[in-house]
Structure formats: C-alpha cells, structure tokens
C-alpha positions as CSV (number, residue, x, y, z in Angstrom):
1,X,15.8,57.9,-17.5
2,X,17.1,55.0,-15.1
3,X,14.0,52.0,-14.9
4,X,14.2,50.6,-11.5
5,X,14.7,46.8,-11.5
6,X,11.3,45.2,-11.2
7,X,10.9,42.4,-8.2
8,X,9.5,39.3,-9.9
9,X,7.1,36.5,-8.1
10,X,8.3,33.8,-7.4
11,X,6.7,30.9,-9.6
12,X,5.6,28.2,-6.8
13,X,3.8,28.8,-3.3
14,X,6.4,27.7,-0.3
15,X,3.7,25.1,1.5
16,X,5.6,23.8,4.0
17,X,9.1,22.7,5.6
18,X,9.6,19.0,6.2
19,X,13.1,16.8,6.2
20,X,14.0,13.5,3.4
21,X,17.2,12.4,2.3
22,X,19.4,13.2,-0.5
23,X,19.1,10.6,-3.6
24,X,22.5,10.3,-3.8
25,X,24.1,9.5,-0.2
26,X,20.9,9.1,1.5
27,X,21.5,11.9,4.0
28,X,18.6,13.3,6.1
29,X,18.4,16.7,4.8
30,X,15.8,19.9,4.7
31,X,13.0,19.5,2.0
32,X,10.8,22.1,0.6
33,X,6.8,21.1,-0.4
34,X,6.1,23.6,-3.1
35,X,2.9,23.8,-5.1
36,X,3.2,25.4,-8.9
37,X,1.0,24.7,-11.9
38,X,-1.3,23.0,-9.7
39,X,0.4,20.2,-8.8
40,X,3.3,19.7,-5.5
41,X,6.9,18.7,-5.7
42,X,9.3,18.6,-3.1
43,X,12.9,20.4,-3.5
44,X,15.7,19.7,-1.6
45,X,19.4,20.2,-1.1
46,X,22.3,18.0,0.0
47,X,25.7,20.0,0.5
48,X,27.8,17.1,-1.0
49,X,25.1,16.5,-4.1
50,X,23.0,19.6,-4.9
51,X,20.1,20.1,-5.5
52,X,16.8,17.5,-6.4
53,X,13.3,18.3,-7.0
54,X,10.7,15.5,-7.7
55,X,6.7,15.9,-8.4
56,X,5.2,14.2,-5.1
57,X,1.4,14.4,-6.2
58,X,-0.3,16.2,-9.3
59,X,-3.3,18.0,-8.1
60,X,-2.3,20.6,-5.3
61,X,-6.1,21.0,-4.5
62,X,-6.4,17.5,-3.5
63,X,-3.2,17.5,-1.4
64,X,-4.3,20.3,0.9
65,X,-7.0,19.7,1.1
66,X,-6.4,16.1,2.8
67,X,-5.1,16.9,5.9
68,X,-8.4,17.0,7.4
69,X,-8.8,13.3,7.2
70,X,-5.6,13.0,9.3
71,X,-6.8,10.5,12.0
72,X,-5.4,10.8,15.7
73,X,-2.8,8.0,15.6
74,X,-2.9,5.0,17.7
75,X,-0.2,4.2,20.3
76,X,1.3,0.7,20.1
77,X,1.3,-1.6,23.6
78,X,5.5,-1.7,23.3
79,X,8.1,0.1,21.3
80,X,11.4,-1.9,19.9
81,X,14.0,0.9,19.8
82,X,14.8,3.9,21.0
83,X,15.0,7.8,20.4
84,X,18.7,8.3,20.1
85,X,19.8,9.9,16.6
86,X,16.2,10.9,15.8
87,X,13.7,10.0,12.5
88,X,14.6,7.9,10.3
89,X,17.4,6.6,11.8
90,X,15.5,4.5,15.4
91,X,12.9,2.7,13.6
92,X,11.8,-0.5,14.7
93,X,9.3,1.4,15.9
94,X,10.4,4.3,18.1
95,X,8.1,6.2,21.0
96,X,8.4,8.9,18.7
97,X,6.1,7.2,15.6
98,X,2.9,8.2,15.7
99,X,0.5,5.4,14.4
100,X,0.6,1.2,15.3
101,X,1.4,-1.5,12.4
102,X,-2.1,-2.2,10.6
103,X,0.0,-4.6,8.8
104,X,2.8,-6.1,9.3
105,X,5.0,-7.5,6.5
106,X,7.3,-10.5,6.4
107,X,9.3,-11.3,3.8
108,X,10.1,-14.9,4.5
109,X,13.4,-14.9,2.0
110,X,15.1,-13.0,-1.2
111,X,15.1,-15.7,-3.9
112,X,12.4,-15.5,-6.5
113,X,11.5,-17.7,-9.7
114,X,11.5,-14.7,-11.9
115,X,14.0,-11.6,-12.5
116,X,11.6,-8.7,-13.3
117,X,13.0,-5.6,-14.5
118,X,10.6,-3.8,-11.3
119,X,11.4,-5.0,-8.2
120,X,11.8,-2.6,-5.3
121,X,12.8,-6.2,-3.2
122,X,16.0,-6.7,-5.8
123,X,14.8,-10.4,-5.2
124,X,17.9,-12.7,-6.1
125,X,20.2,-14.7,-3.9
126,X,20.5,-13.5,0.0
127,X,18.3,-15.4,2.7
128,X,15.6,-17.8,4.1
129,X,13.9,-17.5,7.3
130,X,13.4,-20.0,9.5
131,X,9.9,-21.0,10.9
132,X,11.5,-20.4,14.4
133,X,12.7,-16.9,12.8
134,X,9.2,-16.2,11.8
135,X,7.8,-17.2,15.2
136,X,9.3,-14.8,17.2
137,X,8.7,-12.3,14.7
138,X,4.8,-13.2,14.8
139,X,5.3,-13.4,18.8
140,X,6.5,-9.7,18.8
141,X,4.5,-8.7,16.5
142,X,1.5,-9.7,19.2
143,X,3.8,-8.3,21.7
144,X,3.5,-4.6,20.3
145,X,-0.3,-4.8,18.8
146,X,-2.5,-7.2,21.5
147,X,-4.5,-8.4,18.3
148,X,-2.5,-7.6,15.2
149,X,-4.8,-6.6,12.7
150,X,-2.9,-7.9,9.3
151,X,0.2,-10.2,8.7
152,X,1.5,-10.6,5.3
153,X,3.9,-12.6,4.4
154,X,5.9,-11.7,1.6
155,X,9.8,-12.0,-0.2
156,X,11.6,-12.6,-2.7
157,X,8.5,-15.0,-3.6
158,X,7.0,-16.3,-0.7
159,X,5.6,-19.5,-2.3
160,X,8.9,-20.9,-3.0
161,X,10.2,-20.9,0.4
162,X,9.4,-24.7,1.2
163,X,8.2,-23.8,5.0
164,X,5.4,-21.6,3.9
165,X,2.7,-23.0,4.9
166,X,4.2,-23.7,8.1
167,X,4.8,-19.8,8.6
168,X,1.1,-19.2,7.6
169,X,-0.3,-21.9,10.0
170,X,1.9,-19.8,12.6
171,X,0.6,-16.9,12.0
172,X,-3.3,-18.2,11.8
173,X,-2.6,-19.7,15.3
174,X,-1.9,-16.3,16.4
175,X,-4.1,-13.4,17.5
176,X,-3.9,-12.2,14.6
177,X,-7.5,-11.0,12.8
178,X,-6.1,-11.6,9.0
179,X,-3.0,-13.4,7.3
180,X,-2.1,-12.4,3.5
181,X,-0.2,-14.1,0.7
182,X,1.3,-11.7,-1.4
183,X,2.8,-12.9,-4.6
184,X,3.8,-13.4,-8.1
185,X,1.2,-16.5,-8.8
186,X,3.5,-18.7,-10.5
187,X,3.4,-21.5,-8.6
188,X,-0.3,-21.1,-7.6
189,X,-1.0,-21.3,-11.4
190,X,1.3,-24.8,-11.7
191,X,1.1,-26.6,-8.6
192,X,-2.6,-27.5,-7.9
193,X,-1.5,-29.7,-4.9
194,X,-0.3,-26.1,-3.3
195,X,-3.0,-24.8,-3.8
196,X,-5.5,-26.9,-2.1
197,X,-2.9,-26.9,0.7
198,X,-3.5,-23.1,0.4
199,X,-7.0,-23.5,0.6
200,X,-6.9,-25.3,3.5
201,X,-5.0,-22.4,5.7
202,X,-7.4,-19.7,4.0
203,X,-5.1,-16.8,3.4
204,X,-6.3,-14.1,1.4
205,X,-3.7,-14.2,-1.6
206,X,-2.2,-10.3,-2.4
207,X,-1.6,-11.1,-6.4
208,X,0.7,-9.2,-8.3
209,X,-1.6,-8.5,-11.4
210,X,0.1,-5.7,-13.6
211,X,-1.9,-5.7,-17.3
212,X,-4.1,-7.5,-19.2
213,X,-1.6,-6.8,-22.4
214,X,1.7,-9.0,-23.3
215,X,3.6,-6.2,-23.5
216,X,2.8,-4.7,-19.6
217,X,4.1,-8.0,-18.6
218,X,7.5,-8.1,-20.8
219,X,8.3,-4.6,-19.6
220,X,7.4,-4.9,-15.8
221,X,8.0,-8.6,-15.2
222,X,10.3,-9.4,-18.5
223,X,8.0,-12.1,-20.0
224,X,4.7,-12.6,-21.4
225,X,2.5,-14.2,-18.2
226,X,-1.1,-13.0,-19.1
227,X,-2.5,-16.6,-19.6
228,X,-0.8,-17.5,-16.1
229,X,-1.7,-15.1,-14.2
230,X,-5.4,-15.5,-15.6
231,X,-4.8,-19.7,-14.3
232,X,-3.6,-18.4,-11.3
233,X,-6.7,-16.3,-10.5
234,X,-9.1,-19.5,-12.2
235,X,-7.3,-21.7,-10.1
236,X,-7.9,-19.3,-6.8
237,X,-11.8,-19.5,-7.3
238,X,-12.3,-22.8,-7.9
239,X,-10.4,-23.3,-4.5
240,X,-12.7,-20.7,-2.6
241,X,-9.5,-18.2,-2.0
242,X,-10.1,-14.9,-2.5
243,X,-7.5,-12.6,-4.0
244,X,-6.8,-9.1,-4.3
245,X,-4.8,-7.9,-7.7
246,X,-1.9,-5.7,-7.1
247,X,-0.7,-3.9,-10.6
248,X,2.4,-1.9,-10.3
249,X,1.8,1.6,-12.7
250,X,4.6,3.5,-14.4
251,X,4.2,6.1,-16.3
252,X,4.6,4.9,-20.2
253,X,3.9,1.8,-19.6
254,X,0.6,0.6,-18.6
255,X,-1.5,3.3,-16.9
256,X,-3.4,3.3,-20.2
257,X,-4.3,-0.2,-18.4
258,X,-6.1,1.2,-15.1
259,X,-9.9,1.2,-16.5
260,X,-9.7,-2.5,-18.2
261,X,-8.1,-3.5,-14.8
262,X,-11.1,-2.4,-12.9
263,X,-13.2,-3.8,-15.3
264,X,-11.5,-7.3,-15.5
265,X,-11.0,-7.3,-11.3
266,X,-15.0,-6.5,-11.2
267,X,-16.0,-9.1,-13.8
268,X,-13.6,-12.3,-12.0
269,X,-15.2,-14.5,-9.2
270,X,-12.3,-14.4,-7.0
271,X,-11.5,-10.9,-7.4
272,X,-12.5,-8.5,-4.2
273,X,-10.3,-5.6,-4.6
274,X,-7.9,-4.0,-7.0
275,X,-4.5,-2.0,-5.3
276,X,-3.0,0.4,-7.8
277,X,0.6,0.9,-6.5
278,X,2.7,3.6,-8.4
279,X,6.5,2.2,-9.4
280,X,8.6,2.5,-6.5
281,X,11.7,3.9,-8.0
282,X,14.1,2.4,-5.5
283,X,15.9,-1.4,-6.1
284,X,15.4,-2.3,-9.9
285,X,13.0,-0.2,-11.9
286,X,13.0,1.4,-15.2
287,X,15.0,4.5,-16.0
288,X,12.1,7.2,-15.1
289,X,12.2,11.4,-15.0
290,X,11.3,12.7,-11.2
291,X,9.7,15.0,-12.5
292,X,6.6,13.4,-14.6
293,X,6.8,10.2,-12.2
294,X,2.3,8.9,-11.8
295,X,0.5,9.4,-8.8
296,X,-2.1,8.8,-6.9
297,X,-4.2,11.5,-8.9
298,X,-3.5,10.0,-11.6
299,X,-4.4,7.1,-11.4
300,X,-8.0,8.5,-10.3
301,X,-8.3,10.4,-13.1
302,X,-7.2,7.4,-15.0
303,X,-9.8,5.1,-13.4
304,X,-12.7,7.6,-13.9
305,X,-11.7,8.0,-17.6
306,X,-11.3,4.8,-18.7
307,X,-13.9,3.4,-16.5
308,X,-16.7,6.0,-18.4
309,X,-17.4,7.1,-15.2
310,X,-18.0,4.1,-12.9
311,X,-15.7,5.5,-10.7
312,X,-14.8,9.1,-10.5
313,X,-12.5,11.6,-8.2
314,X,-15.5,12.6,-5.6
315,X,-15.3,8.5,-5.1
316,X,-12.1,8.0,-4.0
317,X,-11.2,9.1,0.1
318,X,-7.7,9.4,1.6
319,X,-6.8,7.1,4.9
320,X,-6.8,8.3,7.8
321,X,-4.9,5.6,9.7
322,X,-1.6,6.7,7.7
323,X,-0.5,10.0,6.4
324,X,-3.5,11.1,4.1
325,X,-1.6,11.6,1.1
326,X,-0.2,8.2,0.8
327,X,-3.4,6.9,-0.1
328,X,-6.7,7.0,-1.2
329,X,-10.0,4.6,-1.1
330,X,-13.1,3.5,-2.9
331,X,-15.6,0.5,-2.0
332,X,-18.4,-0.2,-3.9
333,X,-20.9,-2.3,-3.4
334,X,-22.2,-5.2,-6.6
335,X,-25.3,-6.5,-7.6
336,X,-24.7,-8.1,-11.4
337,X,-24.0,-5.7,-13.5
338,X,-24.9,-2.5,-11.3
339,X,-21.7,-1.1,-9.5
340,X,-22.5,1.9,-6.8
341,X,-19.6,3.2,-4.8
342,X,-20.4,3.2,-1.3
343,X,-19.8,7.2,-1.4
344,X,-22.5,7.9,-3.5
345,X,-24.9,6.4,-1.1
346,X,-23.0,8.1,1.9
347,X,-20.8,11.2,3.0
348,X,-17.9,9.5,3.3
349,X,-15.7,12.6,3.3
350,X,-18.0,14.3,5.9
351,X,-17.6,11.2,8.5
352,X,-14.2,11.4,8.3
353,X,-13.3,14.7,8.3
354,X,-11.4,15.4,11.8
355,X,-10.0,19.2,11.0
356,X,-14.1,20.5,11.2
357,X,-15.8,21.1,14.5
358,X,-18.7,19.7,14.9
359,X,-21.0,17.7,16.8
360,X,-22.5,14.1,16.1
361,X,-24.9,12.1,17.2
362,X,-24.8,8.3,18.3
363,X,-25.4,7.1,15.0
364,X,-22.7,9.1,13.2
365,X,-20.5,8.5,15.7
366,X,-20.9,4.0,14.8
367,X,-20.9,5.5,11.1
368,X,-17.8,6.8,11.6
369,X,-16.0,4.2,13.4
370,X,-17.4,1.7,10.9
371,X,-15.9,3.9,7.8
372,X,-12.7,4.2,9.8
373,X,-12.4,0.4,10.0
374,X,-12.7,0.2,5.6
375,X,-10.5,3.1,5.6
376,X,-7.5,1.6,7.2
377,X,-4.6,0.0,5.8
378,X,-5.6,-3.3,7.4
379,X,-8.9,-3.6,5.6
380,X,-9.4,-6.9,3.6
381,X,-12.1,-7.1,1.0
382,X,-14.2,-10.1,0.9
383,X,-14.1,-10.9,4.6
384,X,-17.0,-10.8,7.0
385,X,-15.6,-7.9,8.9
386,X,-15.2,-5.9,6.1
387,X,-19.2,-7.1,5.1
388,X,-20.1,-5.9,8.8
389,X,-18.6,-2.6,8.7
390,X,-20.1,-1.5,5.0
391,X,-23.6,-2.8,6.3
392,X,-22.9,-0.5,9.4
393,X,-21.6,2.8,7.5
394,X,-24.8,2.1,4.8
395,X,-27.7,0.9,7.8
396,X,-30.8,2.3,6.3
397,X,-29.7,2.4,2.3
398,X,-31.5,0.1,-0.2
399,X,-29.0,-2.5,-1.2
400,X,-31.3,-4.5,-3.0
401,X,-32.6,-8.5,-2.9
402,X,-28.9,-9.5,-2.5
403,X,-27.6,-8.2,0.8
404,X,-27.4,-11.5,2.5
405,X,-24.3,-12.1,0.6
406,X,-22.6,-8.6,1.3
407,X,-19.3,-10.1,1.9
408,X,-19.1,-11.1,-1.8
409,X,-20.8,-8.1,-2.9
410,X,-18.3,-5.2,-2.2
411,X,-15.6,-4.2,-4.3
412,X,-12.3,-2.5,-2.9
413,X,-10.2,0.1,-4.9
414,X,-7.0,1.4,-3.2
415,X,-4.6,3.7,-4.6
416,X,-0.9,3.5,-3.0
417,X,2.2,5.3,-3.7
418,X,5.0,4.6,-1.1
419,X,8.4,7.0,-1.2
420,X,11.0,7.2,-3.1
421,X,14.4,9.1,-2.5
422,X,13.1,11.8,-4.4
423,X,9.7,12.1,-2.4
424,X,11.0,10.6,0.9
425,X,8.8,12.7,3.7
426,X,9.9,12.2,7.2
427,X,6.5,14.0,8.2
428,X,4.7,10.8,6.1
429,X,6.7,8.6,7.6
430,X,6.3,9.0,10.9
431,X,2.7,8.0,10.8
432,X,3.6,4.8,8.1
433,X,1.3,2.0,9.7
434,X,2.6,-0.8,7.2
435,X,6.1,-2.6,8.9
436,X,8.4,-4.9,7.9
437,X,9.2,-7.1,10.7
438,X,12.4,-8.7,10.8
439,X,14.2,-11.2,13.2
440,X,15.8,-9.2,15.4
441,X,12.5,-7.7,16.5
442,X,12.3,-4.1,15.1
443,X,9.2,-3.3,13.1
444,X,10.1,-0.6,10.1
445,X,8.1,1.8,8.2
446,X,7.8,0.1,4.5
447,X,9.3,3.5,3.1
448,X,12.1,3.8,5.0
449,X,13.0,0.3,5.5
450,X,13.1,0.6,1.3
451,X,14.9,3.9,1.2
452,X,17.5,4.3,4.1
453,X,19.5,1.9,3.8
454,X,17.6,-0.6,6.5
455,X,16.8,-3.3,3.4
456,X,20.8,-3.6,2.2
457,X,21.3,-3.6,6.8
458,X,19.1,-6.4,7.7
459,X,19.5,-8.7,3.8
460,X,23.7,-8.3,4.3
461,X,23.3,-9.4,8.3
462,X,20.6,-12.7,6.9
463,X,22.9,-13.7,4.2
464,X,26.1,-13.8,6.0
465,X,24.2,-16.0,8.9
466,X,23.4,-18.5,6.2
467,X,26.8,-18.2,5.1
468,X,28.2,-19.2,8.7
C-alpha cells in the first residue's frame, strides 16, 4: 500500500509583512513578523547574506494586542528632507513620517571619561559642538515643533564638554517646555561646583543607573561605580535636581536587578522615575544570541516578580505617541510607604484605546487627553505638568492628606527597547518621535540614526571639520 505524503503545519503564524535591513550590509530588505510559542520574531532575508531571524518581543498576546493604543500621529510645522529614495534612507524628518519629535536629542560631542563595554554611542575620540552649532540646532528644532516639548542633551558624556551649560542655558531660553541632562554622573558626583551651576539652570538629569551590585557595573560600564553613582544621586537632592535612573538590561547580566531597582528608585529623594532600556545591540555591547535577547515583557514580568507584586503586567500601558510596541508605561502615585499605580485607580487601557468605537463624554474626553500627555515620550516625572495631568486623569479619586505635593508624589516606570539590526522595523520607525538633531538641520529617528549607517555619516563629517 503507497501512504500519501502527509502536509505538515507550519510551526509559526505569518502576522504581517514589514521591511528592515540585513545585519550584515545594512540593506533595506523584506521582513517577516512571525508569532510561534507565544512569543514574535522577525525573519528576514538579504540575497548577499542569508537569512536572520531575531525574537522582537516575548509575549505574542501583548504585541497584538497593542495596536489599539496606536495614537493618530501628529504632523510637524516643517519637514528637513525630502521623499526621494524612500524610508529609511530621507530622514531628517521626511513628509512621509508619521509622528513630530517629543524629544529631541543632542549629543553635544563623542569623548567620554569612561570606556564601557555597552555603548551604542561607541563614545571615544570624534567631535565637539559648538554653542553656535547647538543654536541653530535648538533654532530648528523650534522651527519644526512651535513649542518643542523635550530637549536632551546628550554625547559622548555631556558634562565634559566645557560649554555645557552654555548649551543648556540655550536651550532654557528657548520655547522649549523641558531640557534634560542625560549622563554617566561622574562628574556630578566629583565636582560639587558643577553641580550647583547645574542647579541653577534646573535641568532634569537623565542618569545612567544600571545595578545596585559591583558586578552589573564591571560588566556594563567596566568598573565598580556603585558608591559613585549613589554620591551622584545624594549630591542631586541636596541640590533640589531631580533625576530619572536609566539602567541598561541584558540578558545574563542584571535583569535579576529590575525589582531592587524599583525599590531603591522609590526609596531615594531625588528619584522620580526609573527607564528600563533593553541593550541596544549596535556600537559596543556584549556578545548576545538574537534569539533570547530581553524585552519589554520581560522586563514586566521581571518588575512584578521581584517587586512581590507592587507592580504587575495589567499596570504597565503602551504609548501611543510612538509605535506601541516600543514602549510601555506605569505611574504610580506615593504616599510613605503606600505605592498605588495610577491604573488601579483608573482604566487607563480603556482611555486610550483608539481601535474601539465608542462614544465619550466631556469628562472622558479631558481624561483622555490628560493620560495622553503621561503617555508620551516627552513626559517628565517630577514636574508640575506632569502633577496637573495625573490630578486631571484621577479628578474625583482619594489620594489622601498629601495631594498638595503631587508633583513629588508620583512615580514613573517606562520600559524602552529601541532597534537593533536584527529587529529593525521600518513600520516602527516611521512613527519614532525621539530625534537626534544634528548641525546640518535634519532631525533622525533614534533607531535609525543608530542602525543605518546615519551615526558613522554625520560623526566622520564632525570629526574631519575639527580636523580642518
């Protein structure tokens, strides 16, 4: 008896066509989103390189189910390029991107006082900006956005560019709503005279904060800084600056090191948020498998776990300002010891659902527009805007005898995982609402400008105009 050959399934479902690039050449090429075992990787083939495939986010439920916090985009006043060879290659930004800059990013040079093994800005020798560089950069920043929302000024390490508070005056004299710091706190934890210069600009300082343990430290930053990053954060406080930790997670390393992170960032004075940012695997960064890289579910289920529970999965909301799987929310709001996330006491993911007809009343309607304004990319924790939108989205909720304070009271969780050649999503992309400006007065999407090429363009044209 002949036995028929039996058709097999195939082991994934085929979720949708998109374009990235190859790893390799950095080609713009067809990608497949596939979801198997409950978790979504993309698959891709270059002709010259073959074939990739890298785990973009590890619980498939979540991921489809985001798109219905996918905002309507907002249309920036003026666009720096133009269409001509088509996504990624006009950025700067293009009539064809879909969403303004909620932040804007300048990084003011490429030096750095430390040589850490992560570094998706390979900091070393290249370039300084100019103040009059920086300027014009601000100026068309304004240009594009009317009233930029965020600036943050960035490197290399920012704080050892010996014009940077000159740049950050610029940018406070600016319509510009918030100005940011973001850095390494070396030299805020050694120079006190800097930092009561800082104090008296009044940035909010972005601080790269990646463990609590010796060892995070020597494998992320190659030395053991625990005791100065803790001065760093001491030294903030007792200035009246308020700081938001940034820990870089990679899989290995520290993510056993989310929950005690929350915990610390909770329990510190200065502290009004805490950003969990996945390794970037482009630049420097530790030899890692595509395939089992951490993201932003993980890092939930991480927080709930080692957090017993203070924060858990139903917490957490994706933005709707950028692509909603790029990252995910949480505010809570603190009264001593007593932590309630803001979604517990509000249906967060109801307000900002915009897939599901429906129809609101008035006072949904402010809801909304006040949750829209946490959930954004150019929220800052700890500032009076911030305080006036949380008392909005919770009018009518008991927050006890210490509301007059709100702005000190809420706590900020964000979760974000930018691309990587091996999860590089032109459909994500093309609604990326944090830019890196540079002098010639294009504004790029943070993934691209990482991933295609843009960072080696624009640091090989700097360098070799310092050189002349």
């Amino acid at each position: 008896m002949i036995v028929a050959p039996q058709k097999r399934e195939a082991d994934s479902i085929f979720y949708e066509l998109t374009r990235s690039i190859c790893p390799t050449c950095r080609a713009v090429i067809d990608a497949q989103i596939l979801l198997r075992d409950g978790k979504v990787y993309m698959r891709k083939r270059c002709v010259d390189h073959g074939w990739f495939e890298g785990l973009i986010y590890s619980d498939a439920m979540l991921y489809a189910n985001s798109l219905r916090y996918n905002k309507p985009g907002t249309i920036p006043l003026a666009f720096s390029t133009e269409v001509k060879a088509g996504c990624p290659y006009d950025c700067g930004l293009c009539p064809e991107h879909k969403q303004h800059a909620c932040l804007g990013i300048i990084e003011v040079n490429t030096g750095c006082n430390l040589a850490c093994p992560v570094c998706f800005a390979d900091a070393g020798e290249g370039y300084n900006l100019t103040v009059d560089d920086v300027e014009r950069m601000l100026d068309q920043f304004v240009e594009c956005e009317g009233e930029g929302e965020v600036i943050q000024f960035s490197g290399g390490e920012p704080t050892i560019h010996p014009e940077i508070l000159t740049m950050l005056r610029a940018a406070k004299r600016r319509p510009i709503k918030y100005v940011m710091l973001n850095t390494n706190g070396l030299r805020i934890a050694r120079d006190e005279r800097f930092v009561a210069q800082l104090a008296e600009v009044g940035p909010t300082i972005y601080l790269q904060f990646d463990g609590l343990l010796a060892e995070t430290l020597i494998r992320l930053r190659g030395r053991d800084l625990v005791d100065e990053k803790r001065r760093a954060l001491d030294r903030l406080g007792q200035a009246g600056l308020k700081a938001i930790l940034v820990a870089a997670i990679e899989r290995g390393v520290n993510e056993h090191e989310v929950g005690p992170l929350v915990r610390f960032a909770l329990g510190h004075p200065a502290v009004r948020g805490i950003t969990f940012q996945p390794v970037t695997h482009v630049a420097r960064h530790l030899p890692f498998n595509p395939m089992e890289r951490i993201t932003i579910p993980d890092v939930i289920r991480a927080i709930e776990k080692q957090t017993d529970g203070l924060f858990v999965q139903q917490d957490f909301v994706p933005v709707p300002c950028c692509f909603p799987t790029c990252s995910s929310v949480t505010y809570a709001y603190v009264d001593g010891g007593r932590v309630t996330p803001l979604p517990r006491l509000l249906d967060v993911q109801a307000h900002l659902d915009y897939i599901t007809n429906r129809t609101v009343p008035e006072l949904s309607t402010r809801v909304r527009k006040a949750l829209e304004g946490l959930w954004s990319a150019s929220a800052i924790p700890g500032t009076e805007r911030a305080a006036d939108q949380f008392s909005c989205a919770s009018c009518g909720l008991d927050l006890g005898p210490q509301a007059t304070d709100l702005a000190d009271r809420i706590f900020m969780i964000t979760i974000k995982d930018f691309m990587d050649a091996y999860t590089f999503n032109v459909k994500s992309l093309m609604k990326c609402c944090v830019e890196v400006l540079v002098p010639d007065g294009r504004m790029i999407p943070f993934c691209a400008y990482n991933t295609v090429v843009y960072r080696e363009q624009v640091r090989a044209q700097l360098s070799a105009r310092g050189r002349r």
